[in-house]
VEXDRENKE-147633 format. One record per residue (C-alpha): residue in one letter; x, y, z. Coordinates in steps of 0.02 Angstrom, whole numbers, plus 50000, padded with zeros to 5 digits. Layout:
// VEXDRENKE-147633
+---------+-------+-------+-------+
! residuo !     u !     v !     w !
+---------+-------+-------+-------+
!       a !     X !     Y !     Z !
...
+---------+-------+-------+-------+
END
This chain:
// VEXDRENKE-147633
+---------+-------+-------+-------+
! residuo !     u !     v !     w !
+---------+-------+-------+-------+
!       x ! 49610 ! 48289 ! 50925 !
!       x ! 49708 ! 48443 ! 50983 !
!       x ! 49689 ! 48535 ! 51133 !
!       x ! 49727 ! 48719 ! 51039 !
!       x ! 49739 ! 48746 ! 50855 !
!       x ! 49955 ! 48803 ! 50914 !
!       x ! 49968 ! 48622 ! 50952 !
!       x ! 49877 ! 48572 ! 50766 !
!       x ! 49996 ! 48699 ! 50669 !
!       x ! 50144 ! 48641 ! 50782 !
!       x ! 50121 ! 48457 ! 50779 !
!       x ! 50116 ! 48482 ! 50570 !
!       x ! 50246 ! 48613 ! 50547 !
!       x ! 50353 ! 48454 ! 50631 !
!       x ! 50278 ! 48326 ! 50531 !
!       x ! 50313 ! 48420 ! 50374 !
!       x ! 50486 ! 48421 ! 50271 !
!       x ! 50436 ! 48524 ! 50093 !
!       x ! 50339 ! 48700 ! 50135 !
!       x ! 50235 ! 48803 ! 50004 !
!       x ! 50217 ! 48980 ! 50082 !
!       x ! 50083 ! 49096 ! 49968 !
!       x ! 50021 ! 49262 ! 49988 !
!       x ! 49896 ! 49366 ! 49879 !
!       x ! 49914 ! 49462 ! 49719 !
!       x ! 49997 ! 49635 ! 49731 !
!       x ! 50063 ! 49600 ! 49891 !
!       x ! 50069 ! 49743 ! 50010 !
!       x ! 50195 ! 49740 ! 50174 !
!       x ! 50098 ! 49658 ! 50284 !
!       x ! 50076 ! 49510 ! 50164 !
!       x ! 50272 ! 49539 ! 50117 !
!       x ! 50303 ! 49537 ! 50307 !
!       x ! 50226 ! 49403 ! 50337 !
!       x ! 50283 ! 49281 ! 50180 !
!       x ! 50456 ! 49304 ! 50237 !
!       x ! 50463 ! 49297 ! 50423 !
!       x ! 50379 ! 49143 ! 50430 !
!       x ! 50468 ! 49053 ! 50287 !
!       x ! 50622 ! 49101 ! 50357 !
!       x ! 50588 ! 49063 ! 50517 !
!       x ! 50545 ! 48876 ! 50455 !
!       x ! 50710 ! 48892 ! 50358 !
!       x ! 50803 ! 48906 ! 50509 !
!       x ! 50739 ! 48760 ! 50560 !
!       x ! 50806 ! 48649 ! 50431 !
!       x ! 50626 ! 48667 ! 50335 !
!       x ! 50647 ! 48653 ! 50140 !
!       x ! 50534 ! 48814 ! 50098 !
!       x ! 50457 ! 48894 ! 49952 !
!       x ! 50397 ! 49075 ! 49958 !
!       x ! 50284 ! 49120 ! 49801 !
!       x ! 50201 ! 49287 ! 49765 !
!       x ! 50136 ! 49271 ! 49582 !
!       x ! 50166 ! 49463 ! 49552 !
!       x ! 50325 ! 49478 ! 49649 !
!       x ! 50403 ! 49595 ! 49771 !
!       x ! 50366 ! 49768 ! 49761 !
!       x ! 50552 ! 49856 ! 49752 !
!       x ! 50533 ! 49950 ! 49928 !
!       x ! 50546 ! 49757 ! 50011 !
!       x ! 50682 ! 49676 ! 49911 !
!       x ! 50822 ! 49756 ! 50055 !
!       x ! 50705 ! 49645 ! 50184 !
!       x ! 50812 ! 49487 ! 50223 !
!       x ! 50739 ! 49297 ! 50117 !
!       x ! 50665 ! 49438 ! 49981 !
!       x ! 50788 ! 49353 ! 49853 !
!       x ! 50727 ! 49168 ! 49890 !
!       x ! 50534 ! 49228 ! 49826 !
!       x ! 50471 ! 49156 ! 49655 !
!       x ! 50347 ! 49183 ! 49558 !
!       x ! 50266 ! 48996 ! 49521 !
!       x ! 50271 ! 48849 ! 49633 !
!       x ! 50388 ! 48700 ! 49575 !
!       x ! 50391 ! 48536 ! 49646 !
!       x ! 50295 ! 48434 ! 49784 !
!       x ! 50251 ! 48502 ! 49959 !
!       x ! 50214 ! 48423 ! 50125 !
!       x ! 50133 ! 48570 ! 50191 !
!       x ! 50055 ! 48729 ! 50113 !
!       x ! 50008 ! 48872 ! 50190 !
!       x ! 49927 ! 49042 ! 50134 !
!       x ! 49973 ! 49208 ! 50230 !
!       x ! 49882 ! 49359 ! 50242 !
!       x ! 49741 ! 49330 ! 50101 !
!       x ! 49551 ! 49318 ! 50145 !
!       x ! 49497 ! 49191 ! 50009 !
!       x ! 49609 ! 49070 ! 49891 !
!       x ! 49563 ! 49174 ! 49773 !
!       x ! 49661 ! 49294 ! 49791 !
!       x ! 49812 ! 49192 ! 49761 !
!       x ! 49816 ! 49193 ! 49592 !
!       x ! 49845 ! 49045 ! 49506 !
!       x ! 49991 ! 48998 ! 49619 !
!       x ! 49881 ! 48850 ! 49705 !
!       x ! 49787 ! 48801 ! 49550 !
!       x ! 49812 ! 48606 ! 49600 !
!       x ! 49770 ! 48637 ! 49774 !
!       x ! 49592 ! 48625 ! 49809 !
!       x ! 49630 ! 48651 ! 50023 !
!       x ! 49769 ! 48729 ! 50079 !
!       x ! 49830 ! 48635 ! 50252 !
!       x ! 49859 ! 48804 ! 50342 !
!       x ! 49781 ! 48992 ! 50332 !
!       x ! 49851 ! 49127 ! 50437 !
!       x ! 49742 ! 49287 ! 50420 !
!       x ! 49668 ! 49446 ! 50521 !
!       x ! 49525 ! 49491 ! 50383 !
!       x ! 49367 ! 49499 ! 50456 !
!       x ! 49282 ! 49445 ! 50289 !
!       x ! 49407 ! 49277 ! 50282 !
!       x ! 49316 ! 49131 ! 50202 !
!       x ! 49417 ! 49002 ! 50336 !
!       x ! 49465 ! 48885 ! 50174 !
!       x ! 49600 ! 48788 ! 50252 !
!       x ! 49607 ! 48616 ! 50358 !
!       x ! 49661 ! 48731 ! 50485 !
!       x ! 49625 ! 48911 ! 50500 !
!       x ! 49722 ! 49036 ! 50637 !
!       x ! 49607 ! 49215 ! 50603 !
!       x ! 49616 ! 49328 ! 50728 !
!       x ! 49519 ! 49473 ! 50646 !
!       x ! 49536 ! 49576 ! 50796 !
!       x ! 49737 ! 49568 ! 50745 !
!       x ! 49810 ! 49752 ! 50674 !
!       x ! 49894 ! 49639 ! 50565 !
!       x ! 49963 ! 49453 ! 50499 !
!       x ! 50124 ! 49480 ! 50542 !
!       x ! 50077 ! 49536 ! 50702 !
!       x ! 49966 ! 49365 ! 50705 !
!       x ! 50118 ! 49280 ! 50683 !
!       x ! 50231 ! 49373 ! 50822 !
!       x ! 50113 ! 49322 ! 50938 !
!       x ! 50109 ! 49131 ! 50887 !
!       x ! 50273 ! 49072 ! 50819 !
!       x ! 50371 ! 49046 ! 50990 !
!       x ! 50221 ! 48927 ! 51044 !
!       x ! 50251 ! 48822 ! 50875 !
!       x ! 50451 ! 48820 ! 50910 !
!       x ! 50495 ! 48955 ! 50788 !
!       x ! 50635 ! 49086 ! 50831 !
!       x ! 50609 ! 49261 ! 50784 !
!       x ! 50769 ! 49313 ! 50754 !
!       x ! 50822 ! 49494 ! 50693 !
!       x ! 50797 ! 49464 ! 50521 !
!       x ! 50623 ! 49373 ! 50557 !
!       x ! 50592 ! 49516 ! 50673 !
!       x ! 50631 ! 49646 ! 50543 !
!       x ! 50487 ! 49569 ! 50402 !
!       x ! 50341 ! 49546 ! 50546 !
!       x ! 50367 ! 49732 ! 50608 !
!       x ! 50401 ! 49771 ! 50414 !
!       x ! 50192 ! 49709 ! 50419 !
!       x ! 50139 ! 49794 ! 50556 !
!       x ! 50209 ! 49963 ! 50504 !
!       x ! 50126 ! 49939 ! 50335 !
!       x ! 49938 ! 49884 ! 50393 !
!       x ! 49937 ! 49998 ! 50530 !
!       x ! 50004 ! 50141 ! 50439 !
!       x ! 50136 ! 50170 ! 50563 !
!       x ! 50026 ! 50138 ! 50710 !
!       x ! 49900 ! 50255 ! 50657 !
!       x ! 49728 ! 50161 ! 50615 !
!       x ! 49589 ! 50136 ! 50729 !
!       x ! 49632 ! 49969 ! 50779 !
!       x ! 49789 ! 49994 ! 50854 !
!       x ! 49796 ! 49926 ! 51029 !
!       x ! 49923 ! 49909 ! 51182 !
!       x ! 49975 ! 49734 ! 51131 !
!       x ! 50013 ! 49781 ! 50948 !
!       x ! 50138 ! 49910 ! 50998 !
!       x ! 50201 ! 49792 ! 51156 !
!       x ! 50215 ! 49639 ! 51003 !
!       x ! 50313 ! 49782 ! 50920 !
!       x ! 50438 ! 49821 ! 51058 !
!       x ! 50482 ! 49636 ! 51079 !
!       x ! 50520 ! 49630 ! 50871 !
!       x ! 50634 ! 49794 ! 50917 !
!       x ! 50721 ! 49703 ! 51062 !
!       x ! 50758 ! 49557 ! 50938 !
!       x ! 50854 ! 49697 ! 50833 !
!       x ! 50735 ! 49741 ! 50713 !
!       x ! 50780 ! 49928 ! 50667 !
!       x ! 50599 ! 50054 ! 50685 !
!       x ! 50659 ! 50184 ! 50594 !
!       x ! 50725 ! 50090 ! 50444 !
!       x ! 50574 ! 50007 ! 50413 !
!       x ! 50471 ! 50140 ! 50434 !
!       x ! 50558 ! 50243 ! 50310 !
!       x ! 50561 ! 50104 ! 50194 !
!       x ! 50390 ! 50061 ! 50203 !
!       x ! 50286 ! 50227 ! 50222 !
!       x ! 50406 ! 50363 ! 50180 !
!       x ! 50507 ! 50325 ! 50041 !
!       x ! 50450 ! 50336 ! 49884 !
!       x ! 50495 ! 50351 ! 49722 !
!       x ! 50507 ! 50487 ! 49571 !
!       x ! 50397 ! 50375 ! 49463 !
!       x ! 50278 ! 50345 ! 49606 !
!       x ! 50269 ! 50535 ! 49651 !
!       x ! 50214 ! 50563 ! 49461 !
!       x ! 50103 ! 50419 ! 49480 !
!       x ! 50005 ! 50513 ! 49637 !
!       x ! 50012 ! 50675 ! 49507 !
!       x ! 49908 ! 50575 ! 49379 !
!       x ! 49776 ! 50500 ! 49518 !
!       x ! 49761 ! 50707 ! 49598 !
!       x ! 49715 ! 50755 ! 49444 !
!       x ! 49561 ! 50658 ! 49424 !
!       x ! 49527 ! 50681 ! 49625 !
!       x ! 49332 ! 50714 ! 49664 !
!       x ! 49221 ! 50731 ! 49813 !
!       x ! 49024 ! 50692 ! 49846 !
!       x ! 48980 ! 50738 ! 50033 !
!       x ! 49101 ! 50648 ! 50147 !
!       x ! 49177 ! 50519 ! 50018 !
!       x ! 49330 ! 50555 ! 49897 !
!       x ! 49392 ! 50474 ! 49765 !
!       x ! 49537 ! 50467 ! 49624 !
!       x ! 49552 ! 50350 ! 49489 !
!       x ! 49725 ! 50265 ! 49402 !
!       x ! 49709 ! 50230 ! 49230 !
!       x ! 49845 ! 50119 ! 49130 !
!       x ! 49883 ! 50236 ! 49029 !
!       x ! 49948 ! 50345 ! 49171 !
!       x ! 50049 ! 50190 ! 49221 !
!       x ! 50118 ! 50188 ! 49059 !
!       x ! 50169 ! 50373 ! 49006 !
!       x ! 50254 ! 50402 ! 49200 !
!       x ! 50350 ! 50219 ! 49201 !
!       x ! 50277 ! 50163 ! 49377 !
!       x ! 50338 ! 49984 ! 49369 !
!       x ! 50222 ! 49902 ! 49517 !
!       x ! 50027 ! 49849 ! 49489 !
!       x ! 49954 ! 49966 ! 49623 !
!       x ! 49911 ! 50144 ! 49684 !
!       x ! 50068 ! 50183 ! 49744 !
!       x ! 49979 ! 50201 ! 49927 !
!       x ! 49890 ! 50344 ! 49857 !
!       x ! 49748 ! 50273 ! 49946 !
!       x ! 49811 ! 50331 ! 50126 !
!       x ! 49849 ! 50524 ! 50042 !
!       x ! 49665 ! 50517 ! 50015 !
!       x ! 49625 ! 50466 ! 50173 !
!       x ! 49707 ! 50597 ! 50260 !
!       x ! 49583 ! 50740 ! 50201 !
!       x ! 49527 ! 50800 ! 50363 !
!       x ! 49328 ! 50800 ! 50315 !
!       x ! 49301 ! 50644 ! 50218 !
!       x ! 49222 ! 50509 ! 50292 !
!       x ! 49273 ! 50366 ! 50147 !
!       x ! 49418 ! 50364 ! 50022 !
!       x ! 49415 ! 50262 ! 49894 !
!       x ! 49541 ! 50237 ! 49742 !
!       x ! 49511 ! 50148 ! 49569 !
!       x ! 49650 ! 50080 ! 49477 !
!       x ! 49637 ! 50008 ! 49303 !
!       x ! 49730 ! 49840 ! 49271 !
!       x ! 49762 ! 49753 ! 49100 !
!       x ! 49661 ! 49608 ! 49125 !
!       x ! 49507 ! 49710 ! 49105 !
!       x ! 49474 ! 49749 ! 49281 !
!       x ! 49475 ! 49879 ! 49422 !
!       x ! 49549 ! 49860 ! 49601 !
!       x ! 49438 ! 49966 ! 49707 !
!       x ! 49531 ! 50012 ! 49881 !
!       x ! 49414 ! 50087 ! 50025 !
!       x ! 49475 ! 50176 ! 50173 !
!       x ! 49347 ! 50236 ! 50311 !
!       x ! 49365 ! 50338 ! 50464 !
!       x ! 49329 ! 50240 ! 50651 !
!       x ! 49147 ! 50194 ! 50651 !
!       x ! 49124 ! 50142 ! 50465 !
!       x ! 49137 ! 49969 ! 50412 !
!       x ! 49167 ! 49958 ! 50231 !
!       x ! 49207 ! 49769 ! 50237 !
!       x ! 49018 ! 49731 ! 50195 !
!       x ! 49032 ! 49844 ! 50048 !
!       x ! 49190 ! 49753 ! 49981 !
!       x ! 49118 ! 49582 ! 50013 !
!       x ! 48951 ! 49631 ! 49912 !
!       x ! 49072 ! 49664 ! 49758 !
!       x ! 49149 ! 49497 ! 49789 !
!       x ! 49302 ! 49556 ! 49891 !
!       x ! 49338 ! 49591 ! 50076 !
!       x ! 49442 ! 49656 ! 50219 !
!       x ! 49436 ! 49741 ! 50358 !
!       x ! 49288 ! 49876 ! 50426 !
!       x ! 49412 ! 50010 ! 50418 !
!       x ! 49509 ! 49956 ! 50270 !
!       x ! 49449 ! 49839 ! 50132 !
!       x ! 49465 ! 49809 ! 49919 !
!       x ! 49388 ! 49715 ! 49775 !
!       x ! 49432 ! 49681 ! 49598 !
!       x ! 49295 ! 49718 ! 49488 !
!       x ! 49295 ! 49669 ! 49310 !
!       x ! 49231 ! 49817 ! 49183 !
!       x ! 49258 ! 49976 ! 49125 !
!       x ! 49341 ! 50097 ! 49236 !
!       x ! 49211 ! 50248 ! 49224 !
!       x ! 49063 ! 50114 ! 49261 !
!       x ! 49160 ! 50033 ! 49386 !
!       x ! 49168 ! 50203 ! 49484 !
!       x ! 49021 ! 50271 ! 49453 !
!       x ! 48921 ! 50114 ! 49531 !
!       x ! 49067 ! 50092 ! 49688 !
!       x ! 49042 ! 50271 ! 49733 !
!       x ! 48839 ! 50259 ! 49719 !
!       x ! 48827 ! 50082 ! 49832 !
!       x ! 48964 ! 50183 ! 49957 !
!       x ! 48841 ! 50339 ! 49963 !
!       x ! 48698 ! 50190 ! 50025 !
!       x ! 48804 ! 50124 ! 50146 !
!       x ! 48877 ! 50314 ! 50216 !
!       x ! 48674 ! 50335 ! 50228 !
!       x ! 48642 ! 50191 ! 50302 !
!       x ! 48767 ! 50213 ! 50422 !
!       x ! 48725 ! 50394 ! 50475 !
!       x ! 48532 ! 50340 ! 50494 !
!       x ! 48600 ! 50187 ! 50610 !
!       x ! 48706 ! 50324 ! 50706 !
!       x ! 48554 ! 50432 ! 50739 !
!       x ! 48455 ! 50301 ! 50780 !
!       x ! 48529 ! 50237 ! 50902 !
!       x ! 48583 ! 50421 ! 50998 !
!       x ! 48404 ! 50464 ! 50981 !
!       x ! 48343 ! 50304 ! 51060 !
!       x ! 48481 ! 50342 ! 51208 !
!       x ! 48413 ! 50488 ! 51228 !
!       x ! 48239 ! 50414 ! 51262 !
!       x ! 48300 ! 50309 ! 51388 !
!       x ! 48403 ! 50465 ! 51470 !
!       x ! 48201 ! 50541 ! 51467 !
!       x ! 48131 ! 50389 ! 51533 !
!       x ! 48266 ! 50384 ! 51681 !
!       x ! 48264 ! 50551 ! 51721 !
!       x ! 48122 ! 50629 ! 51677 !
+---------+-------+-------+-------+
END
């Protein structure tokens, strides 16, 4: 019916009046980012637009401009919903309990489940927000500063400042078009990678504590209790995860925190070669190869212990691949010069 899927999401964005805008549980800045540069893009154009995280803003985002318009539950009828940033609806929460198909899902997980009537994943994307740069002019939407300032906000948070493996030339030349449109680098770079704190400082103290090592993978665990005695208000790790990842030998990092519903988000982080998207997925979560979680529901000790004995497999697995393959390149090197 449409040429491009641009013309499908611009053609509706134009039919459409009332606009749900969701993102997943414990947001994180790229699904922050994205929430709010899109929805207030759409506001500029006259749009009548919800933005709903069910756990709310972390407190490092609220100076980010549309932060006070988020809610927490969906009210009212919609002509168009859309779900940013999340691989599976799912992961929403309860937030689109009465929606069976959402009409629009912008993503860049590799492991997205493509649940929508229309689905824009680019998983070869550093990020959604950056997803969205790209896109929005072609579907009539003006980045402005402010809308420039959340979609950098998402690329500075899923690329770590630029630093994962997947960072390309178009990322960073997406990034110097949001800085033209005014949005400030070293603000939101601060606000989103450096900044932190005293409770979440005490919070990394606690995780430290328990950090351990087998081989090539680390680990640190999060209990509530922890959460509790040191007064760390959000429902995460504090981005302990990329602390862990920074220890020069380790192959995988991986961080358990305990949640009150009984359950344990697991967060992987692997250096370039590694895909632990698989490993996610097979727990009933997802990702990216580089970068992927899962909540698990069960004790936190068993939780770990079986997580850290299915990542040993696949660190195996991928080792014996590795080899494999050099030793069957060096065969051929035989065959051709020998």
């Amino acid at each position: 019916m449409y040429d491009s899927i641009d013309e499908a999401i611009k053609v509706k964005f134009a039919e459409s009046q009332s606009i749900l805008i969701v993102s997943h549980i414990r947001p994180d800045g790229d699904a922050v980012g994205s929430l709010l540069g899109l929805g207030l893009a759409l506001i500029h154009q006259g749009k009548a637009v919800q933005m709903v995280l069910e756990d709310g803003l972390p407190d490092k985002y609220l100076p980010l401009s549309g932060s006070d318009l988020v809610r927490r539950t969906a009210q009212g009828e919609f002509d168009m919903s859309i779900v940013v940033d999340c691989s599976d609806i799912e992961r929403t929460g309860s937030v689109l309990s009465n929606i069976s198909k959402p009409d629009l899902n912008i993503d860049h997980h590799k492991t997205n489940l493509n649940f929508a009537a229309l689905n824009l994943v680019e998983a070869d994307s550093v990020a959604t927000a950056a997803t969205l740069a790209e896109h929005m002019p072609s579907w009539g939407l003006e980045i402005d500063c402010a809308v420039a300032s959340c979609l950098l906000t998402g690329i500075i948070a899923d690329t770590i400042g630029f630093r994962t493996s997947n960072i390309s030339a178009q990322a960073l030349r997406l990034s110097a078009d949001l800085i033209d449109k005014g949005a400030d680098l070293p603000k939101l770079y601060r606000q989103t990678l450096v900044s932190r704190s005293f409770e979440a400082i005490g919070f990394w103290g606690a995780g430290l504590n328990r950090l351990g090592r087998d081989g090539a993978i680390v680990w640190a665990s999060l209990t509530l209790d922890d959460r509790r005695k040191i007064g760390y208000p959000d429902d995460d790790d504090a981005d302990l995860i990329n602390i862990l990842a920074a220890i020069g030998d380790a192959k995988i990092a991986i961080i358990f925190v305990e949640h009150e519903n009984g359950s344990v988000k697991v967060s992987w982080r692997a250096q370039a070669g590694i895909d632990v998207s698989g490993i996610a997925l097979s727990f009933g979560g997802g990702g990216h190869a580089a970068a992927a979680g899962v909540d698990i529901q069960g004790d936190l000790t068993e939780v770990r212990d079986s997580v850290i004995q299915a990542t040993k497999v696949l660190l195996a697995e991928t080792f014996a691949s590795k080899n494999n393959k050099i030793l069957v390149e060096e065969e051929k090197g035989e065959h051709k010069y020998g």
